[in-house]
Every structure is written in C-alpha cells, then in structure tokens.
C-alpha positions as CSV (number, residue, x, y, z in Angstrom):
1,X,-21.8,1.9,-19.6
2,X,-22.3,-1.6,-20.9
3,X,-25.1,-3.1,-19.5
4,X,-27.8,-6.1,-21.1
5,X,-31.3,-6.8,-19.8
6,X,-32.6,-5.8,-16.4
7,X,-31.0,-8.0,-13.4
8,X,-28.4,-9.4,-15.7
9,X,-24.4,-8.1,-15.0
10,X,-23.4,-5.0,-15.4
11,X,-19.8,-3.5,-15.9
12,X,-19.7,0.0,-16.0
13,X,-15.8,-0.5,-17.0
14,X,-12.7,-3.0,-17.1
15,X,-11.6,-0.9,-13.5
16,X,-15.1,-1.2,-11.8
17,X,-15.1,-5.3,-12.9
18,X,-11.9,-5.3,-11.0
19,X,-12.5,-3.5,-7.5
20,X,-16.2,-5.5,-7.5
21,X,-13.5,-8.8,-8.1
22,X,-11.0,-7.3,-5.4
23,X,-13.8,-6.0,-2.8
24,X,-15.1,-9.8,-2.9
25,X,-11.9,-11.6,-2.3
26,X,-11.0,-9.0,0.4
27,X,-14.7,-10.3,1.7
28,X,-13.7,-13.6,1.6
29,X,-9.9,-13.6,2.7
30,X,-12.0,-11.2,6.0
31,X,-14.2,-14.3,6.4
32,X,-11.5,-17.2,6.4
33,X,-9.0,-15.6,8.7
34,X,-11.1,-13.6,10.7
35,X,-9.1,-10.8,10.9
36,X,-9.3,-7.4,9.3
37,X,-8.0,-6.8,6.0
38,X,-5.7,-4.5,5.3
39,X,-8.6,-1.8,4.2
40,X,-10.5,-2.0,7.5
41,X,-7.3,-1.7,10.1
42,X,-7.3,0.9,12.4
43,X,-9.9,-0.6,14.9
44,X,-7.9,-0.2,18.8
45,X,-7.7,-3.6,20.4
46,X,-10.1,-2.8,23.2
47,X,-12.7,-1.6,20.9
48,X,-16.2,-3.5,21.9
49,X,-17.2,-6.3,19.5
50,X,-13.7,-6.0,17.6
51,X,-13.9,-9.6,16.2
52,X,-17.5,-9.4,15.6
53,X,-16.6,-5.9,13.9
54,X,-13.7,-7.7,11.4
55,X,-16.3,-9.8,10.4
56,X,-19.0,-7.6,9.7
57,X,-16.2,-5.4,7.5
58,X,-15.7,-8.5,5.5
59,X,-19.5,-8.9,4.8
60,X,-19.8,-5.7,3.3
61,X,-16.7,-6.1,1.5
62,X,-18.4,-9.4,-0.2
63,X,-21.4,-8.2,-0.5
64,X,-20.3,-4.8,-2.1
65,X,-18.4,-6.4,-4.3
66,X,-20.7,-8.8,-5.5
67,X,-23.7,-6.4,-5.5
68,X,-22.0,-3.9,-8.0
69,X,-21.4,-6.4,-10.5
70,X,-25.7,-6.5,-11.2
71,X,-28.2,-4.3,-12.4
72,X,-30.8,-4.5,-9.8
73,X,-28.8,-3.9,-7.0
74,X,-25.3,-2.0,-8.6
75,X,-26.8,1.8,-6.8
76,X,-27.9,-0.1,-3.1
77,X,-24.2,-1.7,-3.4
78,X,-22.4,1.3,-3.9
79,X,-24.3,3.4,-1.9
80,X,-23.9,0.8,0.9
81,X,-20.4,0.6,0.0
82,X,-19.4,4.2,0.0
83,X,-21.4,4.8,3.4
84,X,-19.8,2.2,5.4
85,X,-15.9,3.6,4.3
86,X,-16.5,7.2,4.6
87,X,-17.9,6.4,8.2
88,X,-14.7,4.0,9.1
89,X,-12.6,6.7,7.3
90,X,-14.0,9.3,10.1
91,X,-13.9,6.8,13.0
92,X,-10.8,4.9,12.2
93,X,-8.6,6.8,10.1
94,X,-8.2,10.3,10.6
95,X,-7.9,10.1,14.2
96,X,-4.3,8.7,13.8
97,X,-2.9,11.5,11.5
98,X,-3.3,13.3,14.3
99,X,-2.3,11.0,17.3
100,X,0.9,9.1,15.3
101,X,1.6,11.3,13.0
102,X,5.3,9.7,12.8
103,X,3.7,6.6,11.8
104,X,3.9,5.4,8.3
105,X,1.2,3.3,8.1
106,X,-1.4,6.6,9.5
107,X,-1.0,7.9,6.3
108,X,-0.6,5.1,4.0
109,X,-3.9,3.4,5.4
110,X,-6.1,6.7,5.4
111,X,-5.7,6.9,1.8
112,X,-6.0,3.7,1.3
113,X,-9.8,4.2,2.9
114,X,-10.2,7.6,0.8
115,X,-8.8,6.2,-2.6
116,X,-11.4,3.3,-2.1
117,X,-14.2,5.6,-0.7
118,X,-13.9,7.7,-3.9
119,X,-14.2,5.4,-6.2
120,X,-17.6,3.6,-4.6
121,X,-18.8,7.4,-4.8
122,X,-18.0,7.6,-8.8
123,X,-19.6,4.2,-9.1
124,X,-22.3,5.8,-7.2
125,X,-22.5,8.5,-9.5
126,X,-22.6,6.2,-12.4
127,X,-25.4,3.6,-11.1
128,X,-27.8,6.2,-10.0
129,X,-27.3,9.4,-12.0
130,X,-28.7,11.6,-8.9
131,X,-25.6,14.2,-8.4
132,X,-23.7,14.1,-11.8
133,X,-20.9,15.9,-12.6
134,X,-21.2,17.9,-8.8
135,X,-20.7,14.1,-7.4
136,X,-17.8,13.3,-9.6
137,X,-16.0,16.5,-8.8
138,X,-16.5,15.7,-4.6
139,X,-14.8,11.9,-5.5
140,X,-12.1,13.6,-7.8
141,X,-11.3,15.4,-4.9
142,X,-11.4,12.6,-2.5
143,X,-9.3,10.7,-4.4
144,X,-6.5,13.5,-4.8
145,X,-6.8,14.2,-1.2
146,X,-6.1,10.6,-0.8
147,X,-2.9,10.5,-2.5
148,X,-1.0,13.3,-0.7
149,X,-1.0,11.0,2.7
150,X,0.1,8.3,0.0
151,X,2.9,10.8,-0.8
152,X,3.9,11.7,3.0
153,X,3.9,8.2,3.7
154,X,6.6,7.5,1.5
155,X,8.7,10.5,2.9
156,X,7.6,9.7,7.1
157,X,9.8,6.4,6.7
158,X,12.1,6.7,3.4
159,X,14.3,3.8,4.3
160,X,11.1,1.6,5.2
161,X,9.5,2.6,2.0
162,X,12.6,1.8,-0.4
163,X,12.9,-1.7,1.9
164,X,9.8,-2.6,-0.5
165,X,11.5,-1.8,-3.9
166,X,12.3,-5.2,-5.7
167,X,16.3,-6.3,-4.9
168,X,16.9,-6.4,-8.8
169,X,15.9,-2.3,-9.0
170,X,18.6,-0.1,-8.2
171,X,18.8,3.1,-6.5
172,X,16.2,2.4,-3.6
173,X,16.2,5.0,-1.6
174,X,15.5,6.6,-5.2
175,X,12.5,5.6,-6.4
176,X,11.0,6.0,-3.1
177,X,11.4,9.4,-3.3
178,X,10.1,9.7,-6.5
179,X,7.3,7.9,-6.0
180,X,6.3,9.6,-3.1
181,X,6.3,12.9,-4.9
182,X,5.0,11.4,-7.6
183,X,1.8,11.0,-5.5
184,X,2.2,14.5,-3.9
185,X,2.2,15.8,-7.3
186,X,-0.6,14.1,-8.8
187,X,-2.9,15.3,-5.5
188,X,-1.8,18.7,-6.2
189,X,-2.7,18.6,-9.6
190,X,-5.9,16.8,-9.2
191,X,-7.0,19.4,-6.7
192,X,-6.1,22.3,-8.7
193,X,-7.8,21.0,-12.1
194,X,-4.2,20.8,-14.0
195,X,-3.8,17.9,-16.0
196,X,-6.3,16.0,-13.9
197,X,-6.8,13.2,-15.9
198,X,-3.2,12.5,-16.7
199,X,-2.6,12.9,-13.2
200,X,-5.2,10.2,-12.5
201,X,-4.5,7.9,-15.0
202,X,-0.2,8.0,-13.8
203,X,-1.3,7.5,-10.0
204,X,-3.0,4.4,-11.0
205,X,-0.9,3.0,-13.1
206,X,1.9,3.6,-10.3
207,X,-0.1,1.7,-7.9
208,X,-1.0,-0.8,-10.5
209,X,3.2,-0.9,-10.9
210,X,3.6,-1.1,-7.1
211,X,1.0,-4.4,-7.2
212,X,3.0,-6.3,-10.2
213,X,6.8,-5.4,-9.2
214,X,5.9,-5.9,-5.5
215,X,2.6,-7.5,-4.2
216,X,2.8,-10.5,-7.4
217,X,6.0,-11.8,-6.1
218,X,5.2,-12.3,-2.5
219,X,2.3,-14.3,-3.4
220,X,3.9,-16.8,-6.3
221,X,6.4,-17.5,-3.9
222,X,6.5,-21.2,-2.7
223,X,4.5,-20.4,0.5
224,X,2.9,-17.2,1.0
225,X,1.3,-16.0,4.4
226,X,-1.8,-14.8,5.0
227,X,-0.7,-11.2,5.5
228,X,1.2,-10.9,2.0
229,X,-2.4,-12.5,0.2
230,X,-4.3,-9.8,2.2
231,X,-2.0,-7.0,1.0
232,X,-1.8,-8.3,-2.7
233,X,-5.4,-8.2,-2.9
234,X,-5.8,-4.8,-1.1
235,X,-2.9,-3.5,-3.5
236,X,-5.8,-4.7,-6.6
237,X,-8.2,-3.2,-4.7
238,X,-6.4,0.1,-4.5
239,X,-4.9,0.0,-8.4
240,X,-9.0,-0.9,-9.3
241,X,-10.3,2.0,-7.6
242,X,-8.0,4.5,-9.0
243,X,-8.5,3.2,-12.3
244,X,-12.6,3.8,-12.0
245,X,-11.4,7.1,-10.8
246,X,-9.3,7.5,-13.8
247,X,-12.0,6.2,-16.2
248,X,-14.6,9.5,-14.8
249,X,-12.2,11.6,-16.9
250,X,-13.6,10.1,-19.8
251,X,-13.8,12.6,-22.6
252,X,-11.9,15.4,-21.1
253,X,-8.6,16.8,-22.7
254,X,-5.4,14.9,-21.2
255,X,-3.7,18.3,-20.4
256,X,-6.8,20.4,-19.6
257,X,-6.5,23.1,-17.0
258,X,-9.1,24.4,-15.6
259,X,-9.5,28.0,-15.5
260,X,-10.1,29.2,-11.9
C-alpha cells in the first residue's frame, strides 16, 4: 500500500484510484440529473421517497468515492460503502432474478451491484486489516458470484447483447457468446480456486475492453446523452472494481489450484 503522512491521500493501487474517481463522478452525474445511475437501478416506481432515495444513492456514491482516496477516513468510506450496496443488492437486486428472470438487465445489474460490493469489501479489508485473508476469500467469492449473472445475461438476450458489439467487429452474434462464457467461466474458476487470479485479472480486462471498444465511443460522439455518460462511467466503475479485485491476488501463483 502506498500511503504518506497521516490525513494525506492514500492509494492502495492504480484500480482503487480509479473506482474512488468512478464512484465520485457516478455521485456527481446522480446529483445533476437526479436520477439513478445505472449502479443504483432497480428501485419500483411507487417506492416511497424514490427521488429523495436517487439522491441519497448519489451522495454516498460521492462521498464513498471521495472518502477512500484519504487516510483518515479510507476504512469509515469503505465500510460505508460496502454496507449501503450489499443492503440495495438484497433489497433491489435479487428480487428480480427471481420475478423477471427473462430479463436481461436482472442479471446484468445484480452483478453489476456484487462486482462493486466486492471490491468496497477488499478495500475494506485493505484499510482496516480486521478480517484478512478470511475477508478477501468472502469478496473473491462475491465477485465470482457476480460474474455468472454477467455470463447469463449475455446468453438471456444473445441478439441484444451482440447489438452492443462495435459495427467494424465481425461475427456478432460471436463474441457475445464468447464473452458470456467467458464470464461463466471465470465465476466457475474463481469459485473453485483454479487459476483464480488469471481468471480475475481476464474478467477485468474484458470489462475494461467492453468500456474502450463500446462505452468511449458513445461518449466522444458529437452529442452524447445523459444515459450513454451514466453507463460509460458505471462501465469504469465496474472495470475499476474488478481490477482491485484482481490486484488481492497479489503474490499468488497465476495458475494456482487450490487443493480442496
């Protein structure tokens, strides 16, 4: 961890600079439109307080964010942090697995919660040292539970999926697929201690793939939306996170199996 006197900024690594950059613009984008950003969806439209609600999600976002870049309050940020997505991934997320299970997005967004949830738990374990290696296995697992709905999602609505693969690429419905299992893969492997940390390290670097080839172009065009700025920076979000996920694998074998 690089850190310099007490109070001063503290970066952990290049990924946790990142997601605390990413969680504060989703904060801000939250605040200016007044909506909910891509990583708090899910709330029904009757839901009591729902506006007040979006902007209360884009206050922790900023504050998260900007609370895990110092020393003196990195632990209270990503404890905060890590609190507030496990409970909306409970109350907002898993619920719809189960009642649209045929929807794409019920899958896609509850690991886009989880993947985000684990890594505030790594930073977590990082900042305040209090469950060590038994936290870090708990968000390793997260975090590969996270990408199997990441796979399925690609598989619930192939054509959808391969509607977001650049015009120049060939073969869409192709690398839909293959992306999709790629995800399912790296889950599995993750979960069953096989080549964890390359597993990691090529699920974030997909996602990180999926921001440049997809996300980046929407937003250099001439006049990008709100929605497609909202994504792009959830898509950071998301390749940030999985990269501090990928950095806890620090100092363990690339193709490591663990013995069961």
């Amino acid at each position: 961890m690089q850190s310099t006197r007490e109070g001063a900024i503290r970066i952990a690594s290049p990924g946790h600079a990142v997601f605390a950059a990413a969680m504060v613009g989703l904060g801000l984008v939250g605040l200016i439109q007044g909506k909910f950003t891509p990583t708090w969806y899910g709330v029904p439209k009757g839901f009591p307080g729902r506006e007040l609600l979006a902007y209360l999600c884009a206050l922790v976002s900023l504050v998260a964010g900007v609370g895990l870049l110092w020393r003196r309050t990195a632990v209270v940020a990503s404890r905060l942090l890590l609190a507030y997505l496990l409970l909306w991934l409970l109350l907002f997320r898993l619920s719809h697995i189960f009642t649209e299970p045929k929807v794409l997005d019920s899958w896609w967004s509850f690991g886009d919660t989880a993947v985000m949830a684990a890594a505030a738990w790594v930073l977590y374990v990082w900042f305040a040292g209090a469950t060590g290696d038994k936290g870090l296995r708990i968000a390793r697992a997260l975090y590969a539970l996270a990408l199997i709905p990441f796979g399925v999602a690609h598989f619930i609505n192939l054509k959808d999926t391969a509607g977001l693969v650049p015009g120049w690429m060939p073969w869409h419905l192709g690398w839909a697929a293959f992306t999709g299992a790629a995800f399912l893969v790296a889950g599995v492997a993750m979960l069953f201690g096989v080549y964890a940390r390359l597993a990691a390290t090529l699920s974030a670097a997909q996602m990180g793939l999926f921001t440049l080839l997809i996300w980046v172009p929407m937003v250099l065009t001439p006049n990008p939306n709100a929605f497609q700025w909202s994504e792009f920076i959830d898509s950071c979000a998301l390749t940030a996170a999985a990269w501090v996920v990928a950095d806890s694998y620090r100092g363990v074998p690339w193709l490591a199996v663990r013995k069961r």
